[in-house]
GUMARLO-728789 format. One record per atom (N, C-alpha, C): atom name; x, y, z. Coordinates in nm, 4 decimals. Example, Ala and Ser with C-alpha at 12.3 -4.5 7.8 and 13.67 -1.06 7.14 Angstrom:
at,x,y,z
N,1.3190,-0.5690,0.7800
CA,1.2300,-0.4500,0.7800
C,1.3200,-0.3300,0.7800
N,1.2850,-0.2250,0.7080
CA,1.3670,-0.1060,0.7140
C,1.2900,0.0030,0.7870
END
This chain:
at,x,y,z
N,9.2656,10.3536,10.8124
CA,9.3336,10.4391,10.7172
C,9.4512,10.5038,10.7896
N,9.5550,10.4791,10.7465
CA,9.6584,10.5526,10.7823
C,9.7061,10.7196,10.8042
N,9.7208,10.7633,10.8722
CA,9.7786,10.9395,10.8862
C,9.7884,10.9850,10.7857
N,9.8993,10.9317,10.7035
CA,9.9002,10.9758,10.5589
C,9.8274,10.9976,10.4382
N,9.7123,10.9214,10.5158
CA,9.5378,10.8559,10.3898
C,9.4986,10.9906,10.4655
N,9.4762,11.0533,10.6050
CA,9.3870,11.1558,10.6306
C,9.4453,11.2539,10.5972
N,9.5792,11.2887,10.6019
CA,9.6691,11.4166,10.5445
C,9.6237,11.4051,10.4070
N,9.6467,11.3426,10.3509
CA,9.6524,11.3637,10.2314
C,9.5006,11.3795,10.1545
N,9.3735,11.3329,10.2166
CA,9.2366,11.3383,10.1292
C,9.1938,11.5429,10.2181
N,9.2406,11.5760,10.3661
CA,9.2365,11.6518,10.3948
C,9.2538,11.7799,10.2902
N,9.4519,11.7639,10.3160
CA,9.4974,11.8701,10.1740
C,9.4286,11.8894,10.0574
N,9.3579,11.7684,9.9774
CA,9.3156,11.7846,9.8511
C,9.1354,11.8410,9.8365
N,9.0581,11.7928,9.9928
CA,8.9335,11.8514,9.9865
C,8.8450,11.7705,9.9869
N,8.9240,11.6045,9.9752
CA,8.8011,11.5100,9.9274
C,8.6891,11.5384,10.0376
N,8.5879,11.4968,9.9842
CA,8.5058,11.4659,10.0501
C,8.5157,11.3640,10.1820
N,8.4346,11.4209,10.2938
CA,8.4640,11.3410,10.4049
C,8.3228,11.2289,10.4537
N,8.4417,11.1271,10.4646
CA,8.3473,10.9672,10.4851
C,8.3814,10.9268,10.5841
N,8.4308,11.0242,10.7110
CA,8.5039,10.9383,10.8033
C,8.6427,10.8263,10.8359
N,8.6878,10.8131,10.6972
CA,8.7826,10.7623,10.7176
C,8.7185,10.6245,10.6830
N,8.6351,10.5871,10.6632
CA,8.5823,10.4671,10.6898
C,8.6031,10.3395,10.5260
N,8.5915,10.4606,10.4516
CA,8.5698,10.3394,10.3341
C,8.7232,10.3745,10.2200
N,8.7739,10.4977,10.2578
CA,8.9045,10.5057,10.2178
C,9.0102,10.3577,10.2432
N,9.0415,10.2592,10.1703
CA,9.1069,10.1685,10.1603
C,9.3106,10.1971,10.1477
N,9.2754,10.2648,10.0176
CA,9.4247,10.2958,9.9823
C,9.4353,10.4422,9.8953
N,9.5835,10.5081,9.9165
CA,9.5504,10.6015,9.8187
C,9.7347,10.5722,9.7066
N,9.6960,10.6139,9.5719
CA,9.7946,10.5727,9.5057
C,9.8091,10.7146,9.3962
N,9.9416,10.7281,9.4175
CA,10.0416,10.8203,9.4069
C,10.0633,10.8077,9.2289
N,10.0183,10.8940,9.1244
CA,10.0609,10.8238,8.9920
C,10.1090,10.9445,8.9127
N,10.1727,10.9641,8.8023
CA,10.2151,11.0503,8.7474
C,10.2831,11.1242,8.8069
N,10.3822,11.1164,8.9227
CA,10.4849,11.2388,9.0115
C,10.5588,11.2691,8.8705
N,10.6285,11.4479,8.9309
CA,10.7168,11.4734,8.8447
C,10.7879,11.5626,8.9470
N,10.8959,11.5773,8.9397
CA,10.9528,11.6915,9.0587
C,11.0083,11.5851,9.1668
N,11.0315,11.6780,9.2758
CA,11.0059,11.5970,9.3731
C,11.1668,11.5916,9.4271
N,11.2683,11.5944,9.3614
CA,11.3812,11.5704,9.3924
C,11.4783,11.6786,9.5021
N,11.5628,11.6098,9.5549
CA,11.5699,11.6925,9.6982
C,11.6750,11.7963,9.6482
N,11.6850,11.9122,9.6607
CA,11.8065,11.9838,9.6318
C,11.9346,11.9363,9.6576
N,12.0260,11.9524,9.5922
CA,12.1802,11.8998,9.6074
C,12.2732,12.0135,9.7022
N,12.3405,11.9462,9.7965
CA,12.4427,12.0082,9.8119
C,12.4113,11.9821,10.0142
N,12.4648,12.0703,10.1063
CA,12.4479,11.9727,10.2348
C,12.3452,12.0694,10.2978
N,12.3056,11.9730,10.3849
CA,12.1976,12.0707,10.4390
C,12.1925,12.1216,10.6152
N,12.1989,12.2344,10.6047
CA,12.1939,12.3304,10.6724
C,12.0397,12.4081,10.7710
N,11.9902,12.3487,10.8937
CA,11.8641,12.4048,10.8789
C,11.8670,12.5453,11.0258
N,12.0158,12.5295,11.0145
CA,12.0263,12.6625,11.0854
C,11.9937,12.7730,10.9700
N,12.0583,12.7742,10.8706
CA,12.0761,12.8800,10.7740
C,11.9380,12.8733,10.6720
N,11.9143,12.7534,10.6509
CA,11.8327,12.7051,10.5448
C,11.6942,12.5986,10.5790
N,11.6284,12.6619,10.6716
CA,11.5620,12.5251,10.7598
C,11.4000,12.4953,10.6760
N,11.3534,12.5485,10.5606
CA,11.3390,12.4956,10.4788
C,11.3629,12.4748,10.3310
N,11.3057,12.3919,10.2219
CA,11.3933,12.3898,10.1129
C,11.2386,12.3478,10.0476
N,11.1796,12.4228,9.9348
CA,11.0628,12.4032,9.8437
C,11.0905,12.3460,9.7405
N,11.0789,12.2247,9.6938
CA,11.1031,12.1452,9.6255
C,10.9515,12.1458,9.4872
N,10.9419,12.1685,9.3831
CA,10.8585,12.1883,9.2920
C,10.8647,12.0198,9.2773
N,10.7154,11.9750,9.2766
CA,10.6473,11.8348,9.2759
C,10.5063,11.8405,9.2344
N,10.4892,11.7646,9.1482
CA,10.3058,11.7312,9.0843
C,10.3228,11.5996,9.0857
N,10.1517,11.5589,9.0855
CA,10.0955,11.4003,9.1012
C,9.9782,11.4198,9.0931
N,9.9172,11.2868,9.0194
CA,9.7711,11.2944,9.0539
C,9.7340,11.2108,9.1363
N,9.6699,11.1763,9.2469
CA,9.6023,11.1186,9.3409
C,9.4947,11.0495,9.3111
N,9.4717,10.8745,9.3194
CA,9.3714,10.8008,9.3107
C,9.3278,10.7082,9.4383
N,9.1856,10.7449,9.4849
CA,9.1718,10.7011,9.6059
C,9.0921,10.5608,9.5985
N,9.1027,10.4681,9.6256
CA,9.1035,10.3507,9.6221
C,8.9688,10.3055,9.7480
N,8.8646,10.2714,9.7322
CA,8.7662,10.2795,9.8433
C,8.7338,10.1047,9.8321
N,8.6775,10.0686,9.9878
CA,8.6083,9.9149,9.9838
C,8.4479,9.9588,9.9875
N,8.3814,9.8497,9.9698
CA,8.2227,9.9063,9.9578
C,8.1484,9.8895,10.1195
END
């Protein structure tokens, strides 16, 4: 399982299996998400909160 498979079942709470039977995870319904316009600055501005929803479907082998 990839970094991104443990970040991401981490953040949400799933239940933990070790990593073991987590296969894939798939990203469905995003809304948001889009990067602010204009240039970026991370002396002045070094982060930027971007409003984003999704629902998360975790994909397991047996």
């Amino acid at each position: 399982m990839s970094q991104d498979c443990h970040r991401l079942r981490e953040w949400c709470g799933c239940p933990r299996d070790g990593g073991r039977t987590t296969a894939s995870v798939l990203r469905l319904n995003t809304r948001g998400g889009v990067a602010p316009a204009g240039a970026c600055n991370p002396t002045t501005h070094p982060t930027a909160r971007v409003p984003y929803t999704a629902d998360y479907l975790f994909l397991a082998t047996k």
